[in-house]
PAKOLKE-959772 format. One record per residue (C-alpha): x, y, z; residue number from 0. Coordinates in steps of 0.001 Angstrom, whole numbers. Example, Ala and Ser with C-alpha at 12.3 -4.5 7.8 and 13.67 -1.06 7.14 Angstrom:
BEGIN
{c1->12300; c2->-4500; c3->7800; k->0}
{c1->13670; c2->-1060; c3->7140; k->1}
REM end
This chain:
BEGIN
{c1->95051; c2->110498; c3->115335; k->0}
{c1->92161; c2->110768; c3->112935; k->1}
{c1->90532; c2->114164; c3->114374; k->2}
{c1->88513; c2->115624; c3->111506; k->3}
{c1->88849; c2->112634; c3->109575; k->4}
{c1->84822; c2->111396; c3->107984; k->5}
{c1->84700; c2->107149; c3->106889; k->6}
{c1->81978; c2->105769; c3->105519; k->7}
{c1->81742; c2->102137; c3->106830; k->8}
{c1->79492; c2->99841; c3->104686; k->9}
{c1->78499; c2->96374; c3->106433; k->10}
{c1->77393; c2->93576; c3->104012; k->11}
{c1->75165; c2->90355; c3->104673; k->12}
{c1->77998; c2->87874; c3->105658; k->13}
{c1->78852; c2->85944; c3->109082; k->14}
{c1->81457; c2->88026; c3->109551; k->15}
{c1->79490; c2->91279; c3->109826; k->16}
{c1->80063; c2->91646; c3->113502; k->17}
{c1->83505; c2->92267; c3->112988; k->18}
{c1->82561; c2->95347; c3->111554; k->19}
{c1->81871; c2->96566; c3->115121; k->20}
{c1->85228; c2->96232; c3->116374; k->21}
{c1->85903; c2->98118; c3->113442; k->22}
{c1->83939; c2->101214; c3->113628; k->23}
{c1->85214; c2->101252; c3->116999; k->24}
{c1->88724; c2->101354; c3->116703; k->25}
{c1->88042; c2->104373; c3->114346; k->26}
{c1->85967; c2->106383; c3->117142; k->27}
{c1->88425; c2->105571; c3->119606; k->28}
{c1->91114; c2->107181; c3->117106; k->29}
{c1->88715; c2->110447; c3->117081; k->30}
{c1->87046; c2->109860; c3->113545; k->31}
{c1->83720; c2->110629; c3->112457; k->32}
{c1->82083; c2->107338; c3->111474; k->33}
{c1->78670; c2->106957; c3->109782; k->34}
{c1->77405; c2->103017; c3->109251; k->35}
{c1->75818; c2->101641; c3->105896; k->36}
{c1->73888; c2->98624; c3->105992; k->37}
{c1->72407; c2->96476; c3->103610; k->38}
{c1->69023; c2->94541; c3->104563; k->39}
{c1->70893; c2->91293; c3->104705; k->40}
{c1->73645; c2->92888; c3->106892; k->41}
{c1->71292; c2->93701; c3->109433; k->42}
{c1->70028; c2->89616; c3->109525; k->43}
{c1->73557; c2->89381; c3->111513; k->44}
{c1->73668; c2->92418; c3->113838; k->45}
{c1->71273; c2->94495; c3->115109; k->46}
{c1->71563; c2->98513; c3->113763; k->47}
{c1->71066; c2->99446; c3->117299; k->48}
{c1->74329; c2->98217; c3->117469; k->49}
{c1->76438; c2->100334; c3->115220; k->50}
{c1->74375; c2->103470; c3->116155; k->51}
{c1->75577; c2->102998; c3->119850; k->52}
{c1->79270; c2->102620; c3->118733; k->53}
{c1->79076; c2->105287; c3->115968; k->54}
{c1->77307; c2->107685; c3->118304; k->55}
{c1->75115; c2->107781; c3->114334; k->56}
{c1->71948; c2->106562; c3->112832; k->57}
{c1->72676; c2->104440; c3->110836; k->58}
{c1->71740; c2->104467; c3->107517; k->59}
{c1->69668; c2->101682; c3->105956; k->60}
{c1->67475; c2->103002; c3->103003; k->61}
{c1->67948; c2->104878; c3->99889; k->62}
{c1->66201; c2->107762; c3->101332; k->63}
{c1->67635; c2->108828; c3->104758; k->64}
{c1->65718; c2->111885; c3->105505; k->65}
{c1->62627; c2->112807; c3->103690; k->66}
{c1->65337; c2->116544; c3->102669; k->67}
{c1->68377; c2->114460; c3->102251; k->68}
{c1->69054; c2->111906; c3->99710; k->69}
{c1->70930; c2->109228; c3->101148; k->70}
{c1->73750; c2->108525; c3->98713; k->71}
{c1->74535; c2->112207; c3->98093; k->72}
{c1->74980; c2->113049; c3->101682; k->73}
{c1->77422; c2->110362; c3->102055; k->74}
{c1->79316; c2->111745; c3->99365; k->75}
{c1->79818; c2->114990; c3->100575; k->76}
{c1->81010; c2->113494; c3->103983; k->77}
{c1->83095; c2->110452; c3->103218; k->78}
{c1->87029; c2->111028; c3->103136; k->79}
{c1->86635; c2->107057; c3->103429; k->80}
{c1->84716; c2->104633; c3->102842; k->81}
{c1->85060; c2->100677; c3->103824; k->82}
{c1->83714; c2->98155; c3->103189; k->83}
{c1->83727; c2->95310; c3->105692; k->84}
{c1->82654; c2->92697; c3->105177; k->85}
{c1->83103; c2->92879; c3->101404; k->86}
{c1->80549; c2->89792; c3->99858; k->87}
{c1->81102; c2->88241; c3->96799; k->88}
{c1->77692; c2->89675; c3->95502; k->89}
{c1->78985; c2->93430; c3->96589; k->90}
{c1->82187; c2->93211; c3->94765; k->91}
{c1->80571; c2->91728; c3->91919; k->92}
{c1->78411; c2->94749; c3->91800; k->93}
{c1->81018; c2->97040; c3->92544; k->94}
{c1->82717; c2->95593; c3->90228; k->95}
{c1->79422; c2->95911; c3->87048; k->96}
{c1->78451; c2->98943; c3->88180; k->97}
{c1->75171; c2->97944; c3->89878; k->98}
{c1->73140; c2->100288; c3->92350; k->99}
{c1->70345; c2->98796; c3->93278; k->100}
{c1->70637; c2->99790; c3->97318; k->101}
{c1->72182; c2->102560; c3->99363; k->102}
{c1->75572; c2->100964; c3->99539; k->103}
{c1->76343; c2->100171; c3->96118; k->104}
{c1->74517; c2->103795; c3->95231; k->105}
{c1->76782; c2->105968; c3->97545; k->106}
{c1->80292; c2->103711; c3->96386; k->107}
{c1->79033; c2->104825; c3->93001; k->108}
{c1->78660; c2->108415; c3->93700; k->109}
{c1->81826; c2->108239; c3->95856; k->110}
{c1->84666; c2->110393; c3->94465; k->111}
{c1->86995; c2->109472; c3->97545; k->112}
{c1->88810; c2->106415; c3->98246; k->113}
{c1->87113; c2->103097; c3->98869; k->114}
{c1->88793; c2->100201; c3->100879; k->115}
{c1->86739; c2->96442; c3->100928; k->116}
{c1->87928; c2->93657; c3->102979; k->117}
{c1->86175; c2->90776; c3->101339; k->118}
{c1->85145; c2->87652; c3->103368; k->119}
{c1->83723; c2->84951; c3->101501; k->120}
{c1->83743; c2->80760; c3->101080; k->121}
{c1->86770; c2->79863; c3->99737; k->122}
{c1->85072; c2->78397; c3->96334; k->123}
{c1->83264; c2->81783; c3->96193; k->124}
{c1->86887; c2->83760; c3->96461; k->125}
{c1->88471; c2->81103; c3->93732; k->126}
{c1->85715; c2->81499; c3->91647; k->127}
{c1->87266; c2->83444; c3->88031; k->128}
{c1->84143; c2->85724; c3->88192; k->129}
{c1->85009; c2->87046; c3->91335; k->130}
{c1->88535; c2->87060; c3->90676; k->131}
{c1->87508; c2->88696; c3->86986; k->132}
{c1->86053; c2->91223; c3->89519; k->133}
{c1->88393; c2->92040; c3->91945; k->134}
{c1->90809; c2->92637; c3->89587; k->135}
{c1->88130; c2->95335; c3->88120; k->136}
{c1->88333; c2->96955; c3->90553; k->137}
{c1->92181; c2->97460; c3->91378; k->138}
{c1->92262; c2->98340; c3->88130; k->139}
{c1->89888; c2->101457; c3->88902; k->140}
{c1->91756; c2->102536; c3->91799; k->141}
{c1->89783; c2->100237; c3->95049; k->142}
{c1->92110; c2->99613; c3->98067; k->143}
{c1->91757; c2->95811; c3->99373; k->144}
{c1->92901; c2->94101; c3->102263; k->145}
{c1->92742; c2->90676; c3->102506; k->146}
{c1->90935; c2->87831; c3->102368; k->147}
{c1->93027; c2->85863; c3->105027; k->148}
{c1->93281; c2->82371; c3->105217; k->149}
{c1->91934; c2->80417; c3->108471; k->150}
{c1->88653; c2->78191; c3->109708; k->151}
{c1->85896; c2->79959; c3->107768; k->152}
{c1->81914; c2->79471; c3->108796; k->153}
{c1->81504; c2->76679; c3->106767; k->154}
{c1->84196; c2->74980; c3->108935; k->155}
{c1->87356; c2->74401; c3->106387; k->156}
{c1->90710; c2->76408; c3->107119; k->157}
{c1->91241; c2->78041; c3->103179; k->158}
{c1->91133; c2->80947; c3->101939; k->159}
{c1->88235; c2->83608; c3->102203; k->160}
{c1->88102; c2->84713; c3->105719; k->161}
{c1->88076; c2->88734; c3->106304; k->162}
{c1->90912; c2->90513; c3->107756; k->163}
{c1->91130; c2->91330; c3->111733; k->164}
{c1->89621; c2->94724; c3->112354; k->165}
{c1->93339; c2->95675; c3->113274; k->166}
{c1->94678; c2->94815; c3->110392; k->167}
{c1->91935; c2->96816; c3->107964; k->168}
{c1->91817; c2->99964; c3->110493; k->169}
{c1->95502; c2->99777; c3->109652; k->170}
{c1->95344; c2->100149; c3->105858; k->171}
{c1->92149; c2->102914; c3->106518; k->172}
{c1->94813; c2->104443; c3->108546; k->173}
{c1->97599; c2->104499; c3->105864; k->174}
{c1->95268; c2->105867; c3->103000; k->175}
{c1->93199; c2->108688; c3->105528; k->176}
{c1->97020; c2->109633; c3->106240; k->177}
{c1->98487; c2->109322; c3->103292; k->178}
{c1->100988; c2->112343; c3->102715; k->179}
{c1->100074; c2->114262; c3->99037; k->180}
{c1->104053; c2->115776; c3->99062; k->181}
{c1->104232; c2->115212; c3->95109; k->182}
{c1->101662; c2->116496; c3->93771; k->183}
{c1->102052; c2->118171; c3->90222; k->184}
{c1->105739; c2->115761; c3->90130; k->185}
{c1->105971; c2->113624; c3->87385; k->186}
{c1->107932; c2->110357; c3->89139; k->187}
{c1->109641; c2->108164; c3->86750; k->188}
{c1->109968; c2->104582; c3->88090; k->189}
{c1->111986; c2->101640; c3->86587; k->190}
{c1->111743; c2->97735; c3->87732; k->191}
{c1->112062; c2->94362; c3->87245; k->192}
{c1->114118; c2->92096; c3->85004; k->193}
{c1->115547; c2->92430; c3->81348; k->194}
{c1->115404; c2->89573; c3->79096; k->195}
{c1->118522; c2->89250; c3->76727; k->196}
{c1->117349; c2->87198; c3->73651; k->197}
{c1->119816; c2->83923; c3->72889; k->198}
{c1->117405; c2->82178; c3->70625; k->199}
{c1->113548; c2->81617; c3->69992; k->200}
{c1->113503; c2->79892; c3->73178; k->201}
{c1->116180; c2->81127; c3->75769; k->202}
{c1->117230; c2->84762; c3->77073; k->203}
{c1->119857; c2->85976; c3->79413; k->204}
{c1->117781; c2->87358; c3->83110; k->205}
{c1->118573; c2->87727; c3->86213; k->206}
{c1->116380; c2->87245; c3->89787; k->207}
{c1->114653; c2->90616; c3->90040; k->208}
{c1->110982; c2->90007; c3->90691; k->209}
{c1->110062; c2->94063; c3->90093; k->210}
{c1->108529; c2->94143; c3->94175; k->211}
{c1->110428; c2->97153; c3->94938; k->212}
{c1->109975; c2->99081; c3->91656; k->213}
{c1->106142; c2->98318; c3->91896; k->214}
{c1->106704; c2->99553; c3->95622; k->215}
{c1->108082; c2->102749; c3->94836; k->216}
{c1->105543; c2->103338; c3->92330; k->217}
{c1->102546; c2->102682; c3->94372; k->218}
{c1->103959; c2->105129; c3->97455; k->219}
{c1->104843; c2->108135; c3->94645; k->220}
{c1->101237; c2->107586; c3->93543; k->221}
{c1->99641; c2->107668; c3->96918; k->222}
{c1->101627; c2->110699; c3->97749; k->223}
{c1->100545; c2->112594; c3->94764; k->224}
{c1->102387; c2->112113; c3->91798; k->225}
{c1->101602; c2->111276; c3->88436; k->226}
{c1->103359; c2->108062; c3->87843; k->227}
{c1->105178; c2->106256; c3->85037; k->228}
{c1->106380; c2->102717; c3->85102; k->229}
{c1->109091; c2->100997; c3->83267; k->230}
{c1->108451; c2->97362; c3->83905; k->231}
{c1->110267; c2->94090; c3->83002; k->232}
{c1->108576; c2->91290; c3->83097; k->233}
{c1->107251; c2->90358; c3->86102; k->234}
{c1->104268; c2->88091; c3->87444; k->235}
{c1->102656; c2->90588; c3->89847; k->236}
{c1->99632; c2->93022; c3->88771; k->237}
{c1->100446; c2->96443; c3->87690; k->238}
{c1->99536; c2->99013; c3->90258; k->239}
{c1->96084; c2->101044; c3->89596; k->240}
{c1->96431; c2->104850; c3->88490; k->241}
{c1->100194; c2->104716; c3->87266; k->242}
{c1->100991; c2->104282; c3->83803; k->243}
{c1->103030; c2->101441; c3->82564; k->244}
{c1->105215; c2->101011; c3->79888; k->245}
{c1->106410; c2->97015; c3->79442; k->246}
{c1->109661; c2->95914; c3->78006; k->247}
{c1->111757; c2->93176; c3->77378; k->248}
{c1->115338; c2->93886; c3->76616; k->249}
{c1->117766; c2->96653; c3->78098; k->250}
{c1->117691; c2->98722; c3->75264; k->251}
{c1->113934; c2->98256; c3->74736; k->252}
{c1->114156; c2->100237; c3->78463; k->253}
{c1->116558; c2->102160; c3->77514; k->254}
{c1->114524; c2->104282; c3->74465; k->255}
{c1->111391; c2->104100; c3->76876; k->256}
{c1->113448; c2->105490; c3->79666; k->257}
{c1->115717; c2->107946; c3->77875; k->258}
{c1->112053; c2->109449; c3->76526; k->259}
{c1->110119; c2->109660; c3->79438; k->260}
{c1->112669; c2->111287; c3->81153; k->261}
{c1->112310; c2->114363; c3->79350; k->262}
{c1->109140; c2->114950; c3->81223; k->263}
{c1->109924; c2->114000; c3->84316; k->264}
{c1->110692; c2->115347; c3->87495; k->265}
{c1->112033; c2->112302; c3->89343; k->266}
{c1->113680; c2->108872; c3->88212; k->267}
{c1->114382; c2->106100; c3->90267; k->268}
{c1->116049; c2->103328; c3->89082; k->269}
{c1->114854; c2->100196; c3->90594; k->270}
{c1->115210; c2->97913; c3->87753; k->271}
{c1->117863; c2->95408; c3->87256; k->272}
{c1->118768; c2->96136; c3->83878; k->273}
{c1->121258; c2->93341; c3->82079; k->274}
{c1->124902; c2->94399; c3->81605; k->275}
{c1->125595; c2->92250; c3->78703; k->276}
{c1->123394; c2->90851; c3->75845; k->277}
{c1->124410; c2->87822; c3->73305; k->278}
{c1->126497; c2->89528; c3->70591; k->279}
{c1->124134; c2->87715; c3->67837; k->280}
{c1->120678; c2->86115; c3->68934; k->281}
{c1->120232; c2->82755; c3->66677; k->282}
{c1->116972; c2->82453; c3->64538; k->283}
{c1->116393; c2->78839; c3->65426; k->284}
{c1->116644; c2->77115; c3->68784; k->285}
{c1->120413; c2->76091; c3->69738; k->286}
{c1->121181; c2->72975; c3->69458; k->287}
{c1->123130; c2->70835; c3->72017; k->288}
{c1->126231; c2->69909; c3->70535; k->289}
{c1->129429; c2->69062; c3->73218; k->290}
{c1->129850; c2->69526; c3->77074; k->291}
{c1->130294; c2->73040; c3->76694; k->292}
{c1->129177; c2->76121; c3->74534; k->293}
{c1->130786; c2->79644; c3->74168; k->294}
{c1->128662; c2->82894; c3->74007; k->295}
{c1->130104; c2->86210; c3->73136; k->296}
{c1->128424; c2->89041; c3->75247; k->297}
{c1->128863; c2->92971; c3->74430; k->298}
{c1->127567; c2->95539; c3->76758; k->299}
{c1->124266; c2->97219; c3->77129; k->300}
{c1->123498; c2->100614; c3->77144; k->301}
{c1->124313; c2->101842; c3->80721; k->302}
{c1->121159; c2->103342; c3->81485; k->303}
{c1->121622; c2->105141; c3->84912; k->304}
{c1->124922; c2->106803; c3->83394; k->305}
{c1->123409; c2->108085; c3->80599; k->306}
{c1->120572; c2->109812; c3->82761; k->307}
{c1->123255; c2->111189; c3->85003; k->308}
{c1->124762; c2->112973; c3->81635; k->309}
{c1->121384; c2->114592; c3->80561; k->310}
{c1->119850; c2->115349; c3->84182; k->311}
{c1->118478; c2->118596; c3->84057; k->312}
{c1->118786; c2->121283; c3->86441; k->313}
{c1->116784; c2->120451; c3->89527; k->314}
{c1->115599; c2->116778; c3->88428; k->315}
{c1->116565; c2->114384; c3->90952; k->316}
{c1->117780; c2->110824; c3->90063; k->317}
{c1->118000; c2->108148; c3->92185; k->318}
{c1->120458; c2->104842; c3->91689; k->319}
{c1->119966; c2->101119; c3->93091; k->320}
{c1->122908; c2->98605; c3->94023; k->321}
{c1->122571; c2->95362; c3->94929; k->322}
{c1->125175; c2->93508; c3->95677; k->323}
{c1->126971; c2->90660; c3->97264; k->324}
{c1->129923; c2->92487; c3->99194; k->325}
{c1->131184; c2->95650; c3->100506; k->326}
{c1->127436; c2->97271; c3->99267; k->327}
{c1->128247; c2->100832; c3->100624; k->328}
{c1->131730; c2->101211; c3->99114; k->329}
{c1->130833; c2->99879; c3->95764; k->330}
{c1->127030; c2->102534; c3->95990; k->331}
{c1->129349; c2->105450; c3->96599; k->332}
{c1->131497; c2->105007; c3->93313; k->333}
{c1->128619; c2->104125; c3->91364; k->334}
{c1->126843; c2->106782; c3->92535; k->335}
{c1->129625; c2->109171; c3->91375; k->336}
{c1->129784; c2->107074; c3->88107; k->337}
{c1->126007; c2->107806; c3->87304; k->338}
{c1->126030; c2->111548; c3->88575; k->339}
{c1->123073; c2->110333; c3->90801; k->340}
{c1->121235; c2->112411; c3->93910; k->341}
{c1->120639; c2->109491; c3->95792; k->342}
{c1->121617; c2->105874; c3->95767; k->343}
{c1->120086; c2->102907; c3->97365; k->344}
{c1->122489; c2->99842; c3->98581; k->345}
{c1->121378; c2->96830; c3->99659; k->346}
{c1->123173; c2->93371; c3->100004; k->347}
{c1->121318; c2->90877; c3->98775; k->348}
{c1->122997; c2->88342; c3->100220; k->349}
{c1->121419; c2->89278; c3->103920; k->350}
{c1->118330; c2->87818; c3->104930; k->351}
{c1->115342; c2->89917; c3->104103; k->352}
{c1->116880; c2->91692; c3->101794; k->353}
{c1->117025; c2->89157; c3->98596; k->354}
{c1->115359; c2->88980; c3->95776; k->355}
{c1->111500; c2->87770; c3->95518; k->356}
{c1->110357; c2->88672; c3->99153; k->357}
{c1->108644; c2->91531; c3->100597; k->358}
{c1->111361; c2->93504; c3->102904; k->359}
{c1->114264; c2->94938; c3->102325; k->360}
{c1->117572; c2->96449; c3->104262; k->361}
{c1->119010; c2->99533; c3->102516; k->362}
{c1->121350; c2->102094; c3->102910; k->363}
{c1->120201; c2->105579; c3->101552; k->364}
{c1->123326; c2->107642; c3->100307; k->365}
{c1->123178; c2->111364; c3->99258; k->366}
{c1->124517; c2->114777; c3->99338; k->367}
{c1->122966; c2->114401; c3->103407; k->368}
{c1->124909; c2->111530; c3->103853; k->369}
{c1->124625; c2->108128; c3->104715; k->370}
{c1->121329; c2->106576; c3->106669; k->371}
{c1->120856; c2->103040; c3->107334; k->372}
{c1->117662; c2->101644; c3->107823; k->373}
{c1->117245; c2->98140; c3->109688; k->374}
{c1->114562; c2->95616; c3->107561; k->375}
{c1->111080; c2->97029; c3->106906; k->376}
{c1->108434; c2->96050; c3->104069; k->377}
{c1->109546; c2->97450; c3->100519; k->378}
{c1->106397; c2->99784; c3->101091; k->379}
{c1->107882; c2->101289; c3->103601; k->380}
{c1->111705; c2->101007; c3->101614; k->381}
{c1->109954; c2->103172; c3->99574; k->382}
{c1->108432; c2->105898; c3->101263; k->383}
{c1->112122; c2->106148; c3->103215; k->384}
{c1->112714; c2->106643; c3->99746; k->385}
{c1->110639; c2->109355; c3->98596; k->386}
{c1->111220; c2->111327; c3->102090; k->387}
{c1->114534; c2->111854; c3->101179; k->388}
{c1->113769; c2->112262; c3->97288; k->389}
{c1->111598; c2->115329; c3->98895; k->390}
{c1->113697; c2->117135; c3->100943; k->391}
{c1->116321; c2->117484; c3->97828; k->392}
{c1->113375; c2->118039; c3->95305; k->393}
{c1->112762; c2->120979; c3->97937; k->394}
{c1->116367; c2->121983; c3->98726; k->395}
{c1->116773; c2->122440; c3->94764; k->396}
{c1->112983; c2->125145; c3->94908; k->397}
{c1->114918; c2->126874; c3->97742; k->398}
{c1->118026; c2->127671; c3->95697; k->399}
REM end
């Protein structure tokens, strides 16, 4: 499945080293091309006779390879890949400050192709702020991560630290070596999260949205390709690396963000859970509790979705969410009439897996095609259901 495919593996100096061999196995067995970087405290743990008999490689161990080929550059010019496993807390630090001072760190600096690290470390190591400071670095700049995982860790506590299962990283190698590029040169609009109504200097009107599939969507458009804008509420999980994110607070704060990004874009999905009503005044100091009861007068916000629908140039495609609590596919069909949308997403939120705040979802995608139903999968996996069918109508419009 990986025919033609080149990783890099890189194999640090930590106990859980010989891992790595199960590792650059399961990518030979899946036909890749697999070349092994070791550090000198790597090979304390396993033996490089080791990875050259499962790479069918030398394996490289010094700046200098070959007296005519300098090390770093050649793995450059291979690598479609490169992981890193195990990841140490002294390698992502760094990664993470730009330090070459050995072959690894010098070819991840020279690398212009994606790099995955599975770091595997003592838990007080891992919850240590400079190597959170770090990791968080390198998101930012685009690094894939899997893991740590929790369980009994060399020191012999069961907490956090210990590297993912060879399975589990070849999977994520897997997903990024794959990775479809379908939207290249699209501009993908992407909306999610919350809105917060203000009442007073202290309350606001919300609702449960935690922004997972928004942030979802817009990590799968990037990793297919497009350039990527994100509309965010506010929401307590990191904002993806390489996609560009606009933050709000209130509906019509996304509203004028939305309404001008649009212009440029090619696709808009909207994930978010926009308010429908805001406080008719907002109070300048706190509310005081007065009686048993209070009265608030709420007008509508700007109906977002609707007004995209209206403006929605020839060929761009906009996609509609609705969650609800009963009779989901009845109610997305007249919305998405309403909002002059492509596509609509349904989900009922009140099934399980499919609330708000956790990481799956069951949908019902609704277009021009017709209606597909999809049984409960990871948001991540939501969204690239998603984007396939965004696809075939962005290309169904370049055929007409």
């Amino acid at each position: 499945m990986l025919t033609g495919k080149n990783v890099v593996v890189g194999v640090t100096g930590g106990i859980a080293a010989y891992k790595a061999c199960e590792l650059v196995r399961l990518f030979k067995k899946a036909n890749a091309s697999v070349r092994v970087v070791m550090t000198k405290n790597a090979a304390e743990f396993v033996q490089p006779l080791t990875f050259e008999t499962l790479s069918g490689n030398q394996v490289y161990t010094d700046q200098f390879y070959k007296a005519w080929e300098i090390g770093h550059i050649s793995l450059q010019n291979f690598a479609d890949l490169t992981v890193i496993a195990p990841a140490t807390a002294n390698v992502i630090g760094k990664m993470a400050s730009g330090i070459a001072d050995d072959l690894l760190t010098t070819s991840v600096m020279a690398m212009t192709t994606p790099v995955l690290i599975a770091p595997a470390m003592n838990s007080g190591m891992w919850r240590n702020p400079a190597t959170q400071k770090n990791m968080e670095t390198l998101v930012a700049r685009g690094i894939h991560v899997v893991g740590p995982g929790s369980g009994e860790l060399a020191c012999g506590i069961n907490d956090v630290g210990r590297m993912s299962e060879p399975d589990e990283i070849f999977k994520k190698a897997k997903e990024i070596l794959l990775a479809k590029r379908d939207f290249e040169g699209k501009t993908v609009l992407v909306t999610a999260g919350p809105t917060r109504e203000k009442l007073d200097p202290v309350r606001f009107l919300s609702n449960r949205s935690t922004g997972k599939m928004g942030y979802a969507i817009a990590e799968a458009a990037r990793d297919r390709g497009a350039c990527v804008e994100l509309v965010t509420g506010p929401v307590s999980i990191p904002a993806p690396a390489g996609v560009s994110v606009t933050r709000i607070e209130s509906t019509n704060d996304m509203f004028k963000a939305v309404t001008e990004i649009a212009k440029r874009a090619d696709v808009v999905i909207q994930a978010a859970a926009p308010a429908d009503f805001t406080p008719e005044t907002v109070k300048d100091q706190k509310i005081k509790k007065t009686g048993d009861s209070m009265t608030l007068t709420l007008v509508s916000t700007p109906d977002i979705a609707k007004y995209l629908g209206s403006v929605k140039r020839e060929n761009q495609v906009l996609v509609a969410f609705a969650a609800e609590t009963e009779n989901a596919v009845e109610n997305a069909k007249g919305k998405r009439e309403r909002k002059n949308a492509d596509l609509i997403v349904a989900n009922d939120v009140t099934r399980p897996g499919a609330g708000f705040g956790v990481d799956t979802n069951v949908v019902t995608i609704i277009s021009d095609e017709g209606m597909t139903e999809y049984p409960q999968m990871s948001k991540k996996d939501v969204a690239d259901k998603i984007l396939d069918h965004v696809e075939r109508i962005l290309t169904c419009n370049t055929r007409k």
